[in-house]
Structure formats: structure tokens, C-alpha cells
VEXDREN-2710 file (C-alpha; in Angstrom, 1 decimal):
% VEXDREN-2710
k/r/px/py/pz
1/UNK/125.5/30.5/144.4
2/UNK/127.9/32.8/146.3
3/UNK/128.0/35.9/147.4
4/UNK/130.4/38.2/144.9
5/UNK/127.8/36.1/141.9
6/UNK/124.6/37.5/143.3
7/UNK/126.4/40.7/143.6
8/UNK/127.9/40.9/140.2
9/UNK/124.3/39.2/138.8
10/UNK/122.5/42.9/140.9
11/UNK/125.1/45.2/139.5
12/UNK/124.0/43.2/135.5
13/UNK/120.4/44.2/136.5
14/UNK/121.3/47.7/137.7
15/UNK/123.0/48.2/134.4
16/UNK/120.3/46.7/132.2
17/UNK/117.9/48.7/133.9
18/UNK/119.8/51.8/134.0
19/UNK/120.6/51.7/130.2
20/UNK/116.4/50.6/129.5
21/UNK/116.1/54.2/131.4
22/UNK/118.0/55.9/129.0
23/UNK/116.7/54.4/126.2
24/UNK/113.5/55.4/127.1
25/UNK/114.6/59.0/127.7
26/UNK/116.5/58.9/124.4
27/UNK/112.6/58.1/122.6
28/UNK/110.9/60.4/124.3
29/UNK/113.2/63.3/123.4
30/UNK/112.8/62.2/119.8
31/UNK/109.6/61.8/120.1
32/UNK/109.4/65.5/121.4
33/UNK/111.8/67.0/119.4
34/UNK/109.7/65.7/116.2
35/UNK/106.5/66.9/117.5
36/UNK/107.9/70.8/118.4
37/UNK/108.8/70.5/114.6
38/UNK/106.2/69.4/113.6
39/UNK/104.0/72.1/115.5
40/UNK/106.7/74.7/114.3
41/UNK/106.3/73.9/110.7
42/UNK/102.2/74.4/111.2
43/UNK/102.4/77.4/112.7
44/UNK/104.7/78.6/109.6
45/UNK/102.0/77.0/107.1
46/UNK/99.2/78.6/108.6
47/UNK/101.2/82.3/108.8
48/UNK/101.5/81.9/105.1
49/UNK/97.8/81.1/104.6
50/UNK/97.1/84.4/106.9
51/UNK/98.8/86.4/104.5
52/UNK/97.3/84.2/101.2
53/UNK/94.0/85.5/102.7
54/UNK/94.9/89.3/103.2
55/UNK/95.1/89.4/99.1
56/UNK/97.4/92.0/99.4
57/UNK/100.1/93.6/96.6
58/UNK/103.4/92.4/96.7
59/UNK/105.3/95.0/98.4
60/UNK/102.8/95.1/101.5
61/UNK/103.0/91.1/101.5
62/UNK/106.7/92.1/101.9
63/UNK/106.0/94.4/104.3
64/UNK/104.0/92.2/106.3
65/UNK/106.2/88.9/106.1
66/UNK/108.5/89.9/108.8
67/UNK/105.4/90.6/111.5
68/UNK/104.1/86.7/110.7
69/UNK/107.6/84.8/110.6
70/UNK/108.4/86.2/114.0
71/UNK/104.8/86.1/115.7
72/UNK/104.9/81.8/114.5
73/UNK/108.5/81.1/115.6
74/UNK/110.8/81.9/118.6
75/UNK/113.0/84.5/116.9
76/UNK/113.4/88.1/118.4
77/UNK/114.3/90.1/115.5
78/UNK/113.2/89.6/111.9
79/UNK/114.3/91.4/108.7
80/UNK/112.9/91.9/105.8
81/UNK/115.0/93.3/102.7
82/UNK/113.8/94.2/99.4
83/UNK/116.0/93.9/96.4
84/UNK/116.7/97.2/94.2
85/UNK/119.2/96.7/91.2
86/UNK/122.2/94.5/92.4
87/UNK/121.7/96.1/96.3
88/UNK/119.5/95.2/99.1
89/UNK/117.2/97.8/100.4
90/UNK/115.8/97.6/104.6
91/UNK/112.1/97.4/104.0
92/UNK/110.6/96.5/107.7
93/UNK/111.8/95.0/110.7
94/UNK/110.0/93.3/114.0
95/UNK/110.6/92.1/117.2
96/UNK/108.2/90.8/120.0
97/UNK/105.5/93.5/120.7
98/UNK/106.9/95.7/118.0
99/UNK/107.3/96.3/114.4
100/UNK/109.6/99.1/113.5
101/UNK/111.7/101.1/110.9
102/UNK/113.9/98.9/109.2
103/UNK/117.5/98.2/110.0
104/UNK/120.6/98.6/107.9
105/UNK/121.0/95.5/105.6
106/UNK/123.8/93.4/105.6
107/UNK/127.2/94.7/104.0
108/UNK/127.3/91.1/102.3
109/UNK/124.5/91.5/100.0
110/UNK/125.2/90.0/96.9
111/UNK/126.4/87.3/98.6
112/UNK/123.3/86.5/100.2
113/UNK/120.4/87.1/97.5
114/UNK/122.9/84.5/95.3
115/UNK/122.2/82.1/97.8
116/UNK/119.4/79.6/97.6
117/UNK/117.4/77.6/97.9
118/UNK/117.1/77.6/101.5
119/UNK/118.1/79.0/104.1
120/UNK/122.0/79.4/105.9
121/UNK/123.3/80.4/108.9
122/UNK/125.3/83.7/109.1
123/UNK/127.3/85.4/111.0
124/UNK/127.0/89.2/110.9
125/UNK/130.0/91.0/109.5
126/UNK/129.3/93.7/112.2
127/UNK/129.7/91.5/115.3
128/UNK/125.8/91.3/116.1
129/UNK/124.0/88.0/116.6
130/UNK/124.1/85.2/113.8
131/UNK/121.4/85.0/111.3
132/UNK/119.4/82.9/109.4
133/UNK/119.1/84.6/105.7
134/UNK/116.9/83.4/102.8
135/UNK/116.2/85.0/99.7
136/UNK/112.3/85.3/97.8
137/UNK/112.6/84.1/94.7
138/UNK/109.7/84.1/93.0
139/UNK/110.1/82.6/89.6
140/UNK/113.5/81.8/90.1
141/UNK/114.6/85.9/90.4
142/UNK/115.4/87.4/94.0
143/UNK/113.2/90.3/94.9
144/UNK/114.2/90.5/98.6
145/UNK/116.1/88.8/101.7
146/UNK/114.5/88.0/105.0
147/UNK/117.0/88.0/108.0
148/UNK/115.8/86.3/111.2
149/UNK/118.0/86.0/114.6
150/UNK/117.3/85.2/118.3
151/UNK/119.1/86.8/121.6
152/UNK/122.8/85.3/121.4
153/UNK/122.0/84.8/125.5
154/UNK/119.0/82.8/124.8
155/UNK/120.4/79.7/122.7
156/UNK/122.1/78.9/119.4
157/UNK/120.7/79.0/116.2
158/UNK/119.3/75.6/115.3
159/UNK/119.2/73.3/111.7
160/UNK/115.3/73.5/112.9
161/UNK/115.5/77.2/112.7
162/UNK/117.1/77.5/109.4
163/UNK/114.5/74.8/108.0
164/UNK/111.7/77.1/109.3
165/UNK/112.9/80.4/107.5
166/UNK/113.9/78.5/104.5
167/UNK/110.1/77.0/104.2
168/UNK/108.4/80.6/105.0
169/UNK/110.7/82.0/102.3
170/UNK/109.9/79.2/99.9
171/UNK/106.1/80.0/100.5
172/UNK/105.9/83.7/100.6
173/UNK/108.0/83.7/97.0
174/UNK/104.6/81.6/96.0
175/UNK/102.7/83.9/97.1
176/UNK/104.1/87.3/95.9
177/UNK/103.8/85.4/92.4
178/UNK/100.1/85.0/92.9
179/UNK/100.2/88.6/94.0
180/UNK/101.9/89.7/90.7
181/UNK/99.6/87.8/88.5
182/UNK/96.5/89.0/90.3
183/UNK/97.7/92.8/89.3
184/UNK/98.7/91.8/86.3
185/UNK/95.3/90.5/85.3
186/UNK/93.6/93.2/86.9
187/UNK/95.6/95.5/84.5
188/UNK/94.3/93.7/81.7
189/UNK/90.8/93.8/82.4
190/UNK/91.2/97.6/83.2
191/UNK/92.5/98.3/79.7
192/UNK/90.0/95.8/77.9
193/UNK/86.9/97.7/79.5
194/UNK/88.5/100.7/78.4
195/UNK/89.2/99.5/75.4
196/UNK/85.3/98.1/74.8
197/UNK/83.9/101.0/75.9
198/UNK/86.1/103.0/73.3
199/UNK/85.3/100.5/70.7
200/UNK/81.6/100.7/71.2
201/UNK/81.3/104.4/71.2
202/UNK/80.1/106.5/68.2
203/UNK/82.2/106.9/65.9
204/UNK/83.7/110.7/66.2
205/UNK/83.0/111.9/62.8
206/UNK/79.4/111.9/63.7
207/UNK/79.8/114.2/66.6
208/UNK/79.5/117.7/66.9
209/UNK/83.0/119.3/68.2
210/UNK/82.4/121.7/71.2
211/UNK/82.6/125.1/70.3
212/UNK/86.1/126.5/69.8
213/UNK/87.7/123.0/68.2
214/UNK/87.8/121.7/64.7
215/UNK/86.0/118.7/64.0
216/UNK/87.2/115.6/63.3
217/UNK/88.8/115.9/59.7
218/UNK/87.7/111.6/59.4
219/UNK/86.4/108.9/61.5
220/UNK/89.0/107.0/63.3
221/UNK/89.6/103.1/62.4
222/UNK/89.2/100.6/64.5
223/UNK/92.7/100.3/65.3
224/UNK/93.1/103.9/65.8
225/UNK/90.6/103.6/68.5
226/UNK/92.3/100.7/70.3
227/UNK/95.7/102.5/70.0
228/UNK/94.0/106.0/71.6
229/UNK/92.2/103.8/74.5
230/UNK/95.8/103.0/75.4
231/UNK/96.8/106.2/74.9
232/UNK/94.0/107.3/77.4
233/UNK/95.5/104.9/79.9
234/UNK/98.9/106.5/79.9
235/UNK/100.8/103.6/78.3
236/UNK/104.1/103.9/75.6
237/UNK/104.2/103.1/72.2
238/UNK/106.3/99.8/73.3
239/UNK/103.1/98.7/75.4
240/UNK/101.4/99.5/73.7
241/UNK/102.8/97.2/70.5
242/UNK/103.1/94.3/73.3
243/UNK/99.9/94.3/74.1
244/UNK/98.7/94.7/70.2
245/UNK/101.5/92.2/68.7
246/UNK/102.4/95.0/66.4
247/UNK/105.9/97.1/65.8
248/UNK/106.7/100.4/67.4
249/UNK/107.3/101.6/64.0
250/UNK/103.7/101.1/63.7
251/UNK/102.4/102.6/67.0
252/UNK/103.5/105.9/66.0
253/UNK/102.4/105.8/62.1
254/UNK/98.2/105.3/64.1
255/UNK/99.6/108.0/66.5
256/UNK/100.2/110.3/63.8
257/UNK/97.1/109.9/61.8
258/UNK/95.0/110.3/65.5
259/UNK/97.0/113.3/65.9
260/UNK/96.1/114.6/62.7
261/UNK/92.3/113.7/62.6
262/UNK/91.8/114.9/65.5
263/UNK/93.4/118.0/65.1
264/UNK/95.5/117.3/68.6
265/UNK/98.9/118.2/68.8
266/UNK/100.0/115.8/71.5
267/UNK/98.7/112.4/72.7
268/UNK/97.3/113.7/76.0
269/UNK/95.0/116.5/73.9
270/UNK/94.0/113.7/71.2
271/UNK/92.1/112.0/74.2
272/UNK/90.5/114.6/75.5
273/UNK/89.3/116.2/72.0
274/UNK/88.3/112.4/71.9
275/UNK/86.4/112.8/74.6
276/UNK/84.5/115.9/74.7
277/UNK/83.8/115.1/71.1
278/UNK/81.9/111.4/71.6
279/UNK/80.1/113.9/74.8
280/UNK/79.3/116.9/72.5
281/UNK/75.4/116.8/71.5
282/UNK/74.6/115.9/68.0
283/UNK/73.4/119.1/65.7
284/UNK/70.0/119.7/65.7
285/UNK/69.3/118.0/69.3
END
């Protein structure tokens, strides 16, 4: 074998070698790429299960949302927006070692609570950084827009980034929903102890008005007691239908005949003649 073979048989090796090299880099920076994602993606499931344990109502899950996207990602400013009518309204805003006042929201609103799922990539109509916007939609109905942005300086937004604020999104919009059915029931069980301990009570023909007040002129129904318990709790005559399956017509007939057993000549002094009536001392106690 010659000289210029073994030569051009070293420079084959050198190249076989050199290309094995870069192969090998080109794994690794997979490899590295999918574990930061990965990591990235736990740190946003665990923020969401931080605020899943703070049981908290849905406008301080709001309030909180922007203060656990940016402490689990890299970004340096995060907005949170909350939806009022058909305009956007700055709720809270954070940044590293800080959590402020809110900022003004975007001029392009509409725009960007009609967009989802997910998350895009933005640029600001006023010339600051790019964002990455995603609207909470719980139920399928946008109740607010979280903004999220990192120091143009620092590096480009990244399809990683959007997938991050599009998943924290996805999960808080879970979460208020939880939040909302929480106070929901809570409501309900409110008004049905009210309601039972209404129900249970004597009934107010056999109680002795307080001095100064008519008696009762006939004992209230049943259903006249249900509709005053509402009454007591401050709720309308269409509640109050909703939550009895019956007409508004027919809220206001059992308003009338409360108001006129009772001698009352509005709702709020029906419940407390009601009141000091089923407290008043039978005669001859």
C-alpha cells in the first residue's frame, strides 16, 4: 500500500470519527433538551397542585396564578388579566422577587381571549417584549388572559415556553371550576340549613307577637316558610323560583300572602317580624 492510500484511508477515519462525535453530541442534546422539559412541565404540575391545595375562591386563584407560573419557569414578567364584559381588566402582575400592581392589558384584547386552546406567541402592539398569551377557559367561557414574557436581551421565546403557559392555563381553568363548584355548594347548604331550621321552627300563629306588633293574622304554609327563609337570605324572586322549580308569577303571589300574615309591609320587615315572633315567649310562660 502507498503512501497517498494510507493517507486518504487516515483522513476516512478522521471523518468517521469526527462525524461519531457529533452524533453523539447531537443525542446528548436531545437527550438534555427532553429532560429540561420534562423537569419544566413538573415544576408547572406541581405549581398547579400548590394552588389545588390553598382551596382558595376563584378570583384569589387568579390572583395568585401569576406568582406560581413565574416562580416554576424562567420568565421575568407574568400577567394575569381578568375578563369583564367583552374587555380585559389587569388583575396582578409578578416578576422575580416581586409581585406588584398590575399592568395595562393588551390593546388587542378580543383578539386574544378568542384565542385557544393553547397558548401563542405575541408581539406587543406597544413595542415591549413578545409574549406568550393564553386564555382560562373554564367550561369552555374565558374568564381571564395570562401574559408571560422574558428579557428580550436574555433569549427568544421558545415552542417550550408557549407549551408551558398553555398547560398552566389549561390546569388553572380546572381548577377555578372546582373553585366555582365548591362556592356553589357551599351556597346550597347555607340556604338548606336555613331553610331546615325555618322549617322546623314553631309555627308563628302560636307565638306571642312582641309588644307593639300585630300578631300573625294565620300560620304560614309550608311553602310560605321556604319562600321567607330565602327571603331572609337576601335572594330575588327569580332565585328564588330557580331554586324552588316554580314561576316568578308565583314567588310574589307567597310574597304577598307573607306580607299580609305577617302584617309586614316589605320583605326585609316580614323576616324580622318572623323572627322576633318564633323568639317572643309563649303567653302565660
Amino acid at each position: 500500500m502507498d503512501g497517498g492510500s494510507l493517507a486518504h484511508g487516515d483522513a476516512d477515519a478522521g471523518a468517521l470519527a469526527l462525524l461519531g462525535g457529533l452524533m453523539q453530541l447531537e443525542l446528548e442534546l436531545v437527550e438534555l433538551r427532553s429532560t429540561h422539559r420534562l423537569d419544566a412541565i413538573d415544576r408547572i404540575r406541581e405549581a398547579l397542585r400548590r394552588l389545588a391545595q390553598s382551596g382558595a375562591a376563584p378570583l384569589e386563584l387568579l390572583a395568585a396564578a401569576a406568582a406560581e407560573l413565574g416562580a416554576c419557569t424562567e420568565f421575568q414578567r407574568v400577567f394575569v388579566d381578568r375578563r369583564r364584559g367583552d374587555a380585559l381588566e389587569p388583575l396582578v402582575s409578578w416578576s422575580p422577587g416581586e409581585e406588584g400592581p398590575p399592568a395595562e392589558p393588551p390593546r388587542a384584547a378580543g383578539a386574544l381571549l378568542a384565542t385557544r386552546p393553547g397558548a401563542v406567541i405575541v408581539e406587543d402592539e406597544a413595542g415591549r417584549a413578545p409574549v406568550v398569551a393564553a386564555t382560562v377557559a373554564p367550561r369552555g367561557a374565558p374568564v381571564a388572559l395570562l401574559r408571560a414574557s422574558v428579557a428580550p436581551a436574555t433569549r427568544a421565546l421558545s415552542e417550550l415556553d408557549r407549551e408551558l403557559v398553555a398547560l398552566f392555563a389549561d390546569g388553572l381553568a380546572r381548577l377555578l371550576e372546582r373553585a366555582a363548584l365548591a362556592q356553589a355548594l357551599e351556597r346550597h347548604r347555607t340556604a338548606l340549613a336555613a331553610a331546615g331550621r325555618l322549617l322546623v321552627a314553631p309555627a308563628p300563629a302560636a307565638a306571642v307577637a312582641p309588644p307593639g306588633e300585630d300578631p300573625p293574622s294565620e300560620p304560614l304554609t309550608p311553602r310560605e316558610r321556604e319562600v321567607l327563609a330565602m327571603l331572609a337570605e337576601g335572594a330575588t324572586n327569580r332565585a328564588i323560583g330557580a331554586r324552588l322549580a316554580i314561576s316568578e308569577g308565583t314567588v310574589k303571589y307567597h310574597v304577598k300572602n307573607i306580607l299580609r300574615k305577617l302584617h309586614a309591609r316589605s320583605r326585609a320587615e316580614a323576616v324580622a317580624r318572623h323572627a322576633r315572633a318564633g323568639a317572643a315567649p309563649a303567653a302565660g310562660g
